[in-house]
Biopython code that builds the backbone (N, CA, C, O; Angstrom):
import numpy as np
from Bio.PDB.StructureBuilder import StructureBuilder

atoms = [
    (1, "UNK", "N", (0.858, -1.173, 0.000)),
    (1, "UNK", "CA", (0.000, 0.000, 0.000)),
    (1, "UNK", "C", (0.900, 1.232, 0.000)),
    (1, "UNK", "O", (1.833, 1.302, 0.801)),
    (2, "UNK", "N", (0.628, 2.280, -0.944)),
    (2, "UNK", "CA", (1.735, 3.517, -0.816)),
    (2, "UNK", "C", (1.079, 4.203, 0.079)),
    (2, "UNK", "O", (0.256, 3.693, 0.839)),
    (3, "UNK", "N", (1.434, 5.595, 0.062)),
    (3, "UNK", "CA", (0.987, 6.643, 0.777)),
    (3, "UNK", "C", (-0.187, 7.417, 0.590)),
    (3, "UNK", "O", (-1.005, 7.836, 1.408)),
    (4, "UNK", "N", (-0.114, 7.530, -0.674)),
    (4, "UNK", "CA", (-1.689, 7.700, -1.408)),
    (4, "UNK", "C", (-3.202, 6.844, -0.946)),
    (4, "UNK", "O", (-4.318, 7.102, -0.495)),
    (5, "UNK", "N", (-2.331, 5.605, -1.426)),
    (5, "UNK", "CA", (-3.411, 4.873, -1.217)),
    (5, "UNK", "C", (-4.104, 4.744, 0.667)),
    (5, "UNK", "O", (-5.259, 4.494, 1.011)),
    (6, "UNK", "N", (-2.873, 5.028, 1.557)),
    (6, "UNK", "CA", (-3.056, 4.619, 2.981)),
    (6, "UNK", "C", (-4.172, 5.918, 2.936)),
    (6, "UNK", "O", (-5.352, 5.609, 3.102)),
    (7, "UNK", "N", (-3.913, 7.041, 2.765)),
    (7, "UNK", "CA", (-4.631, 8.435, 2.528)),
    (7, "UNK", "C", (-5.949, 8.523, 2.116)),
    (7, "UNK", "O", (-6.787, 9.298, 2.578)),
    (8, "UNK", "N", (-6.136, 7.603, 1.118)),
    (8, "UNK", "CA", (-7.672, 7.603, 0.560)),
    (8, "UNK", "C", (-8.102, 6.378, 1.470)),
    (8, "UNK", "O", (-9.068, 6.806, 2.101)),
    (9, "UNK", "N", (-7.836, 4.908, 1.899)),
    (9, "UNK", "CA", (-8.215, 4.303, 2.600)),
    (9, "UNK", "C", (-8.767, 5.048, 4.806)),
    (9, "UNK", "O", (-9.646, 4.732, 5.608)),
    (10, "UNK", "N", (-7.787, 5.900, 4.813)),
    (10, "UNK", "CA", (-8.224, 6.716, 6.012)),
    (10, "UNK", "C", (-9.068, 7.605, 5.801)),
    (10, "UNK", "O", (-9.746, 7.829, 6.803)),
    (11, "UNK", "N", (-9.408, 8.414, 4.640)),
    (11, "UNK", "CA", (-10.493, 8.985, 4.060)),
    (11, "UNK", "C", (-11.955, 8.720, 4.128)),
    (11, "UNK", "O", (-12.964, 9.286, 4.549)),
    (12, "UNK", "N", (-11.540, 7.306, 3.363)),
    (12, "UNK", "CA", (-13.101, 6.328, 3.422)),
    (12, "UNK", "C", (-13.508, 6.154, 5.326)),
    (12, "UNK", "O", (-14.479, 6.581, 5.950)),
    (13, "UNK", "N", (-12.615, 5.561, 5.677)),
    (13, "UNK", "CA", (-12.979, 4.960, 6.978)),
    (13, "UNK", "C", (-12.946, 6.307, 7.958)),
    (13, "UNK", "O", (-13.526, 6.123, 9.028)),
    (14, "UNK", "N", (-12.478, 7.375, 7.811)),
    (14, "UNK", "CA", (-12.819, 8.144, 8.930)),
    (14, "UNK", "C", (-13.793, 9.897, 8.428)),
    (14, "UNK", "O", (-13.968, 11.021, 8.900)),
    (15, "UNK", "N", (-14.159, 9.106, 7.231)),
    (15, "UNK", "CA", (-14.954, 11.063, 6.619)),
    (15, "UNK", "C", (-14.277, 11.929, 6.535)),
    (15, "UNK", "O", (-14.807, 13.004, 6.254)),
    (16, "UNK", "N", (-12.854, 11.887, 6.727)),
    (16, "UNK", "CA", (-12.131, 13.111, 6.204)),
    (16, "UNK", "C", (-11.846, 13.338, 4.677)),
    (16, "UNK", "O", (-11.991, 12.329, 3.986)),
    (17, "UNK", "N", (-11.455, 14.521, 4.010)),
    (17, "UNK", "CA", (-11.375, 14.186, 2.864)),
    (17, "UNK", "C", (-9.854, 13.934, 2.935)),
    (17, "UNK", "O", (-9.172, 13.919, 3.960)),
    (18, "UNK", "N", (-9.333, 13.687, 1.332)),
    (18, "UNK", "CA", (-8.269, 12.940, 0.939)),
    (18, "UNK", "C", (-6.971, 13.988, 1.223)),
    (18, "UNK", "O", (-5.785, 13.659, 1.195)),
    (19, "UNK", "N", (-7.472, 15.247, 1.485)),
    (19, "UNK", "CA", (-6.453, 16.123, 1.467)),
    (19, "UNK", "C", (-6.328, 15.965, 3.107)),
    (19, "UNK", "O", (-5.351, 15.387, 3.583)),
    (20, "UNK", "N", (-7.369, 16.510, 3.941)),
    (20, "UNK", "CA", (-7.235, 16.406, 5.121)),
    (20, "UNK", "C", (-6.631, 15.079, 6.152)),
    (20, "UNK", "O", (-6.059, 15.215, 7.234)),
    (21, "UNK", "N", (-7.011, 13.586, 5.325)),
    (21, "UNK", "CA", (-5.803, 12.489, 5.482)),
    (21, "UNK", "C", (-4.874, 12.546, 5.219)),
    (21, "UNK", "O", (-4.124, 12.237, 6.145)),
    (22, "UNK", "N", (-4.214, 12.907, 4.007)),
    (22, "UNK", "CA", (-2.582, 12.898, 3.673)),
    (22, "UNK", "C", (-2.012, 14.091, 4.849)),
    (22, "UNK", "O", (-0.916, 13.932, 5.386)),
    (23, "UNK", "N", (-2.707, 15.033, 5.100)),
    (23, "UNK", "CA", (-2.208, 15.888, 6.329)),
    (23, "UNK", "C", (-2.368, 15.004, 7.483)),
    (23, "UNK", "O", (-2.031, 15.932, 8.220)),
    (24, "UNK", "N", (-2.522, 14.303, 8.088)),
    (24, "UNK", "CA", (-2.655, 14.200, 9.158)),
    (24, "UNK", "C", (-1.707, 12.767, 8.813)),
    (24, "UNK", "O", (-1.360, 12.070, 9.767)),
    (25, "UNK", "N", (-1.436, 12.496, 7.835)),
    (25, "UNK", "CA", (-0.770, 11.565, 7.590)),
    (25, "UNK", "C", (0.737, 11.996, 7.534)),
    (25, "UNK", "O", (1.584, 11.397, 8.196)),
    (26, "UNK", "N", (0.930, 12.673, 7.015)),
    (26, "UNK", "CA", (2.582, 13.633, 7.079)),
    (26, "UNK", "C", (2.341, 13.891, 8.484)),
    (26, "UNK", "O", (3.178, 13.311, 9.175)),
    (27, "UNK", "N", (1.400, 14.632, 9.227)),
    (27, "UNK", "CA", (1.880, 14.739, 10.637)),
    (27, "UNK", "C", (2.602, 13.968, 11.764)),
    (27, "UNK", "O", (3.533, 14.214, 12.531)),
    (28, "UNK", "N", (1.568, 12.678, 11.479)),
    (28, "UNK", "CA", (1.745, 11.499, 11.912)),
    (28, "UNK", "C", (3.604, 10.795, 12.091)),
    (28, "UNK", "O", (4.237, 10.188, 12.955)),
    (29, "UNK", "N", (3.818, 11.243, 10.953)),
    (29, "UNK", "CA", (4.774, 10.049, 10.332)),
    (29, "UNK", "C", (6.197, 11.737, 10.637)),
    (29, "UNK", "O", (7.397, 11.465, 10.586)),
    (30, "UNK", "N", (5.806, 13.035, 10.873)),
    (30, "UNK", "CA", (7.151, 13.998, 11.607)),
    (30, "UNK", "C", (7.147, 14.024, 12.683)),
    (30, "UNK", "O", (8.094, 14.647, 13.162)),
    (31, "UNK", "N", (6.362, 13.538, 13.472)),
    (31, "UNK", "CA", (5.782, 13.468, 15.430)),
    (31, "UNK", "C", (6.487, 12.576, 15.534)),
    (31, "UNK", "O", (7.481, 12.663, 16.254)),
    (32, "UNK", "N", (6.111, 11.158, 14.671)),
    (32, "UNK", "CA", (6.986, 9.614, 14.918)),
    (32, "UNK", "C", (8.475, 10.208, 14.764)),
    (32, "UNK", "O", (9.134, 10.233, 15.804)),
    (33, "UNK", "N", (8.951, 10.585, 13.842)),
    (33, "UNK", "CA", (10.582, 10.818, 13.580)),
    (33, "UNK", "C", (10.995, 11.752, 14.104)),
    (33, "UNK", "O", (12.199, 11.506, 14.038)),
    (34, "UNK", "N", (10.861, 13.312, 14.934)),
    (34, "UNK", "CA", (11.155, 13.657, 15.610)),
    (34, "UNK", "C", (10.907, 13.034, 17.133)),
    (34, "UNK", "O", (11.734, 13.338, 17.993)),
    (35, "UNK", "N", (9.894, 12.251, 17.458)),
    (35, "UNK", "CA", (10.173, 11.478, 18.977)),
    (35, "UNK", "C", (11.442, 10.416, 18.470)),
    (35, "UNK", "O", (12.453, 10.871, 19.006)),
    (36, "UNK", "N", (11.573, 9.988, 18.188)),
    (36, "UNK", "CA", (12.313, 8.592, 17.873)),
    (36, "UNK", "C", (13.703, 9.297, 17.568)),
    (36, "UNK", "O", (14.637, 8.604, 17.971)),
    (37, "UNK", "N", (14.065, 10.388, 17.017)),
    (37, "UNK", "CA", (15.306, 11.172, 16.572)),
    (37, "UNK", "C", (15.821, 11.982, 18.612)),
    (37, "UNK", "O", (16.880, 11.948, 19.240)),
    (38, "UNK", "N", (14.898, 12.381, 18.838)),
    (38, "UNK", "CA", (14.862, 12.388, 20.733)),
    (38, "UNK", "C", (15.352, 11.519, 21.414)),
    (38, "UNK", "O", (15.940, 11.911, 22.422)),
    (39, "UNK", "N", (15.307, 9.904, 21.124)),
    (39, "UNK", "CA", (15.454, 8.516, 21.605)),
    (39, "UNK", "C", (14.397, 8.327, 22.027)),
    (39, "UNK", "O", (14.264, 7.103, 22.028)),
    (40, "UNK", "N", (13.268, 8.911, 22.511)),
    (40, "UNK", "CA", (11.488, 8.370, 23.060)),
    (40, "UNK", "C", (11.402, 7.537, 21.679)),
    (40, "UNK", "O", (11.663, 7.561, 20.476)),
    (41, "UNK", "N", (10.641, 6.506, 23.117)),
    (41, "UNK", "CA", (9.642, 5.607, 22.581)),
    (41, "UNK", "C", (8.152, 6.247, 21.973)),
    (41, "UNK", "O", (7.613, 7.187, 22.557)),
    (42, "UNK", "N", (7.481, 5.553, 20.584)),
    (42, "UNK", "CA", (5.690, 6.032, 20.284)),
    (42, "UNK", "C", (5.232, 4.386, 20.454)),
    (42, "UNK", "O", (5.589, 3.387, 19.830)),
    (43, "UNK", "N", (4.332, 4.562, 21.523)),
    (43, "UNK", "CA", (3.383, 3.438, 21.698)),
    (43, "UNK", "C", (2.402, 3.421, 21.337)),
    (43, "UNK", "O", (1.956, 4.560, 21.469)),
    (44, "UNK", "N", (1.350, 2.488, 20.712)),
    (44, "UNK", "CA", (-0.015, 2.356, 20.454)),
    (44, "UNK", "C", (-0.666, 1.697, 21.049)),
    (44, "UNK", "O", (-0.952, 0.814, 20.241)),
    (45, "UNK", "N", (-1.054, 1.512, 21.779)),
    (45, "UNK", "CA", (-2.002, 0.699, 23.100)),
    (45, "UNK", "C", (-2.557, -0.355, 21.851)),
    (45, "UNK", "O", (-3.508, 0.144, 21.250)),
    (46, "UNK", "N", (-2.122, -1.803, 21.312)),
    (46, "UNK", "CA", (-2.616, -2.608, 20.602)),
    (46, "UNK", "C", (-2.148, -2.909, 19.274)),
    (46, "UNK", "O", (-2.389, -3.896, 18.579)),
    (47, "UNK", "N", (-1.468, -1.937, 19.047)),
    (47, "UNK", "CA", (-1.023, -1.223, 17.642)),
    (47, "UNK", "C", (0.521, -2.162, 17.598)),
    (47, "UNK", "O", (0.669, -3.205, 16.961)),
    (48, "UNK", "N", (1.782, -1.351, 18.610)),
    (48, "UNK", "CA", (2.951, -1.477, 18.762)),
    (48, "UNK", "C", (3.572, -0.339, 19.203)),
    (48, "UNK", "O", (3.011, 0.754, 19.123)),
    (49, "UNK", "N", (4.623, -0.472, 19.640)),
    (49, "UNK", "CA", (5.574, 0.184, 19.740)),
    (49, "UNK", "C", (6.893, 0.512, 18.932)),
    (49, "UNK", "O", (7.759, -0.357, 18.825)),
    (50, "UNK", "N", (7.056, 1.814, 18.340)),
    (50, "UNK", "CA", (8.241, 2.127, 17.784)),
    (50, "UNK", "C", (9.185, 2.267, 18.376)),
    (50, "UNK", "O", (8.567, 2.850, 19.267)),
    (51, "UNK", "N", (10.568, 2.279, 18.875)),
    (51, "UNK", "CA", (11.135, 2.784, 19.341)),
    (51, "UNK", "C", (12.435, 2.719, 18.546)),
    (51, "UNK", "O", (12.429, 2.301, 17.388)),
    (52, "UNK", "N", (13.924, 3.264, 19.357)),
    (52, "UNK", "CA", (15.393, 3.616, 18.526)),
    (52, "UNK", "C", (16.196, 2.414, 19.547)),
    (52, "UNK", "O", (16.278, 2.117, 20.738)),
    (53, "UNK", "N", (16.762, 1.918, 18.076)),
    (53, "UNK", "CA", (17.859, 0.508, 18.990)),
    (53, "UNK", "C", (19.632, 1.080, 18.374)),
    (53, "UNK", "O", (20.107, 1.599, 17.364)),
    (54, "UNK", "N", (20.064, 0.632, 19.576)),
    (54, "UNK", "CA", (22.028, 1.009, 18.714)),
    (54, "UNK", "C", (22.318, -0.023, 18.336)),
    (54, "UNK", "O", (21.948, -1.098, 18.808)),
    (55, "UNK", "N", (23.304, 0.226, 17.066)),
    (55, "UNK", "CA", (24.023, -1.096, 16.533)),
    (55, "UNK", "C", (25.001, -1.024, 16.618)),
    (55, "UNK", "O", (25.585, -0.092, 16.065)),
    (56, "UNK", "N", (25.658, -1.934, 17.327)),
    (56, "UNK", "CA", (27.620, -1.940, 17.341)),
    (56, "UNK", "C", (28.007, -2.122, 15.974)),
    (56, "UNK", "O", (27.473, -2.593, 14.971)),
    (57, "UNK", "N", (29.393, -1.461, 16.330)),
    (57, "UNK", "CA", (30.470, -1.218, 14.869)),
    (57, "UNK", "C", (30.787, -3.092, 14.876)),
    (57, "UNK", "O", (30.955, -3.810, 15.861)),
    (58, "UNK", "N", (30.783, -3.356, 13.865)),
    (58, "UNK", "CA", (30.966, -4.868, 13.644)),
    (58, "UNK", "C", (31.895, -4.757, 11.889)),
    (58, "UNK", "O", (32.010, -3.871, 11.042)),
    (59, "UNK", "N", (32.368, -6.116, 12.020)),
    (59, "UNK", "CA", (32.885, -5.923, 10.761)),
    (59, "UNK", "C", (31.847, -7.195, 9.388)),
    (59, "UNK", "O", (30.916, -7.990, 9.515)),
    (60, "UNK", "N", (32.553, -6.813, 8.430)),
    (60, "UNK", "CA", (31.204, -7.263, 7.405)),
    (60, "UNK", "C", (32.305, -7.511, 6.450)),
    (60, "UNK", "O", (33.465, -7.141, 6.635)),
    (61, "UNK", "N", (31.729, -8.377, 5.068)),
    (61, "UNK", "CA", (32.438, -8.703, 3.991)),
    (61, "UNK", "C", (31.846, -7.852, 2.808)),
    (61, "UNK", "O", (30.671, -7.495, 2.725)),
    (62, "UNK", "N", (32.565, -7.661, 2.161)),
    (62, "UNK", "CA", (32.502, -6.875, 0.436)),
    (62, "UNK", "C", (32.324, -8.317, -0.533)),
    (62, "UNK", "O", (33.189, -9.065, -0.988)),
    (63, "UNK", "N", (31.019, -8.354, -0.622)),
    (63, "UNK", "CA", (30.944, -9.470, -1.198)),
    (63, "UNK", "C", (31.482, -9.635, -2.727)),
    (63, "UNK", "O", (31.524, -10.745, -3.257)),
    (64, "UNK", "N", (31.878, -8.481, -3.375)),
    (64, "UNK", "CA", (32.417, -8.273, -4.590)),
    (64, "UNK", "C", (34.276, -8.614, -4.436)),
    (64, "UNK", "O", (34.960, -9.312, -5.185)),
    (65, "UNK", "N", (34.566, -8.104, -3.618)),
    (65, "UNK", "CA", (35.955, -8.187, -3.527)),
    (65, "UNK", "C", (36.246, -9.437, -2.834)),
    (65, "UNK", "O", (37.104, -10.234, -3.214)),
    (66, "UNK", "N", (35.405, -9.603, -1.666)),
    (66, "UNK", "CA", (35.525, -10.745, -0.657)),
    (66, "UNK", "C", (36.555, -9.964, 0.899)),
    (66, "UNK", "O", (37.017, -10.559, 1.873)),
    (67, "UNK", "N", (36.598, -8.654, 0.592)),
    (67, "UNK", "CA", (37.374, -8.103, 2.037)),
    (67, "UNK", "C", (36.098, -7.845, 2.969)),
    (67, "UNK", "O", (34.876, -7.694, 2.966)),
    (68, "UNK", "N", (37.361, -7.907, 3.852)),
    (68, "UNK", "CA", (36.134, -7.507, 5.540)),
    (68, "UNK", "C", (36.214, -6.040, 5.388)),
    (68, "UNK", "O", (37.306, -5.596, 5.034)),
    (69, "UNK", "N", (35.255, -5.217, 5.592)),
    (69, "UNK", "CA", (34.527, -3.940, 5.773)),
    (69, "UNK", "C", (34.405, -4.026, 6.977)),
    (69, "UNK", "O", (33.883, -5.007, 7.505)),
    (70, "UNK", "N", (35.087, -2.522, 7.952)),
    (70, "UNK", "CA", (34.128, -2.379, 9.379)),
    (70, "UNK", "C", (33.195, -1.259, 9.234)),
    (70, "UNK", "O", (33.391, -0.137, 8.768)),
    (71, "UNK", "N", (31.828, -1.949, 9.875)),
    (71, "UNK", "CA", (30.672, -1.003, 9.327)),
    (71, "UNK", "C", (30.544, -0.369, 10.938)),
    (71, "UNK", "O", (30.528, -0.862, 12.066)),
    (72, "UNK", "N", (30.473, 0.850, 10.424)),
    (72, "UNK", "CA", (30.163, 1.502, 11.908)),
    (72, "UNK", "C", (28.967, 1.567, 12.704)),
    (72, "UNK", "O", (27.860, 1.364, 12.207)),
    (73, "UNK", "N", (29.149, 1.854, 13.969)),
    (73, "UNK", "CA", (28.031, 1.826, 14.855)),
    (73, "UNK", "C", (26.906, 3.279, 13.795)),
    (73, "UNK", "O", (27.048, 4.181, 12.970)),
    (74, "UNK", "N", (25.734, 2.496, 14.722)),
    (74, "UNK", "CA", (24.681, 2.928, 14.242)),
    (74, "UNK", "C", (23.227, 2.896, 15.314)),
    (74, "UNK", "O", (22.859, 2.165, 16.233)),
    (75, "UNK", "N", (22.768, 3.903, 14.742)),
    (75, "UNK", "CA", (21.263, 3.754, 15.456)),
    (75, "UNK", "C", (20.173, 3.755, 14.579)),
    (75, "UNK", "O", (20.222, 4.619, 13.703)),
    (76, "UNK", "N", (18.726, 2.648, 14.592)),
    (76, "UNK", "CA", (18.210, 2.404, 13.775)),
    (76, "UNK", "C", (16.754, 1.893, 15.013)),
    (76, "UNK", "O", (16.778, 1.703, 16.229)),
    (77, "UNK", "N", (15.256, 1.784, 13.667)),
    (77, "UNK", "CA", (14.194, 1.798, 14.655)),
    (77, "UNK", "C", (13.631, 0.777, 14.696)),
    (77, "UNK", "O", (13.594, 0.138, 13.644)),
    (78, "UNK", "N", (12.890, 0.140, 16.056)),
    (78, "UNK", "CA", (12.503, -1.255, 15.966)),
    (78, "UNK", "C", (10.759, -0.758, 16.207)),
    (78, "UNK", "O", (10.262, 0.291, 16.616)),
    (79, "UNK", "N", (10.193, -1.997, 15.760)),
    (79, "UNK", "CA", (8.707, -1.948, 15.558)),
    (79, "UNK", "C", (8.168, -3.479, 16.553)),
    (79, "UNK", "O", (8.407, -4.630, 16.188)),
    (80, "UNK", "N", (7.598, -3.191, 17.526)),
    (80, "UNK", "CA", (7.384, -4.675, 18.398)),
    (80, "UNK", "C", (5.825, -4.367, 18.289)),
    (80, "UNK", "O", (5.308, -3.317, 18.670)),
    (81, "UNK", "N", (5.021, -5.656, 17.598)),
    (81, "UNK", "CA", (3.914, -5.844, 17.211)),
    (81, "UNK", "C", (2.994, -5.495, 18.342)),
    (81, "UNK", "O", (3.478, -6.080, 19.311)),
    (82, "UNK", "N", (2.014, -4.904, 18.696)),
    (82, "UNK", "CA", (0.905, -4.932, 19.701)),
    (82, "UNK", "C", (0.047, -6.407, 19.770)),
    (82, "UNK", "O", (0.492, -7.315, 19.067)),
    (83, "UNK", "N", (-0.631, -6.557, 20.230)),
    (83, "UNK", "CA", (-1.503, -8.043, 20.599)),
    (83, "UNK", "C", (-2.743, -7.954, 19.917)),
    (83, "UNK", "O", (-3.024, -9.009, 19.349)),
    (84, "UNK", "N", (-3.863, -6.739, 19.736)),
    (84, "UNK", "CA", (-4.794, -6.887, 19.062)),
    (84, "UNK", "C", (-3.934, -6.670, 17.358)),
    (84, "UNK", "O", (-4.645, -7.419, 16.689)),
    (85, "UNK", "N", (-3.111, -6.227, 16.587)),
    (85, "UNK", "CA", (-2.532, -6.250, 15.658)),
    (85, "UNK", "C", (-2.152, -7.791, 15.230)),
    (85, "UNK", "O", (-2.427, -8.380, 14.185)),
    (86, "UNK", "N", (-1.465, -8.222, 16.324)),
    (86, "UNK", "CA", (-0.889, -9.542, 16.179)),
    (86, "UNK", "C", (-2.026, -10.379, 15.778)),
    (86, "UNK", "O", (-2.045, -10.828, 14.632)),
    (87, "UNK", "N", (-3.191, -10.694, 16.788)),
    (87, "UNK", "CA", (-4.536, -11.355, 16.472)),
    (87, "UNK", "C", (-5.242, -10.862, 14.988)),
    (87, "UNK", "O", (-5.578, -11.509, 13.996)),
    (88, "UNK", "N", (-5.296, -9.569, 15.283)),
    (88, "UNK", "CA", (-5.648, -9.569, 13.384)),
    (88, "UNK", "C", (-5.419, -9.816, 12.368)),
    (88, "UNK", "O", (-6.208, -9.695, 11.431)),
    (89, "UNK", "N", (-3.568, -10.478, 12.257)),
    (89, "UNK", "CA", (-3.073, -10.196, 11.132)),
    (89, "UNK", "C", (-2.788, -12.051, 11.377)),
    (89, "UNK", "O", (-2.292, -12.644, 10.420)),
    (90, "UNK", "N", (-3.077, -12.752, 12.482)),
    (90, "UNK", "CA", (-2.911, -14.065, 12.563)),
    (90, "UNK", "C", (-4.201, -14.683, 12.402)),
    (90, "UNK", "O", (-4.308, -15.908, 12.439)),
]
sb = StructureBuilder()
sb.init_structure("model")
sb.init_model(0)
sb.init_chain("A")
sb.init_seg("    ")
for serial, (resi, resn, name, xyz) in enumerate(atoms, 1):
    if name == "N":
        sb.init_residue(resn, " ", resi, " ")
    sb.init_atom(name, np.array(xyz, "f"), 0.0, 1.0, " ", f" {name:<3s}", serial, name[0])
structure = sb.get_structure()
């Protein structure tokens, strides 16, 4: 599903129009990345939780050359399923 489409599907289901979803849809999605760029956790009571995980500097292979690469530390975001989500989608 793109972004469009998530936009007109929140449209239908909540009476907003298509413009007033894609706004609240960009809102949505700079609230999430500025909390998460903070290190806060966004929870959804059922939904999930987003939150920011660190990754150690580790080393890796160049699969073209076959050398080890050390890839540096990093921070990146994890998504842990909610329980009514989980039941819906199982």
């Amino acid at each position: 599903m793109t972004k469009n489409e998530l936009a007109k599907a929140i449209s239908e289901e909540s009476g907003f129009t298509i413009k007033d979803a894609t706004k609240f849809l960009d809102a949505f999605v700079d609230v999430v990345t500025d909390v998460l760029s903070k290190g806060d956790d966004v929870a959804l009571v059922g939904f999930g939780t987003f939150s920011r995980a660190e990754r150690s500097a580790r080393i890796g292979r160049d699969f073209g050359t076959g050398k080890s690469v050390e890839i540096p530390a990093s921070k990146t975001v994890k998504f842990k399923i909610g329980k009514n989500l989980r039941e819906a989608v199982n």
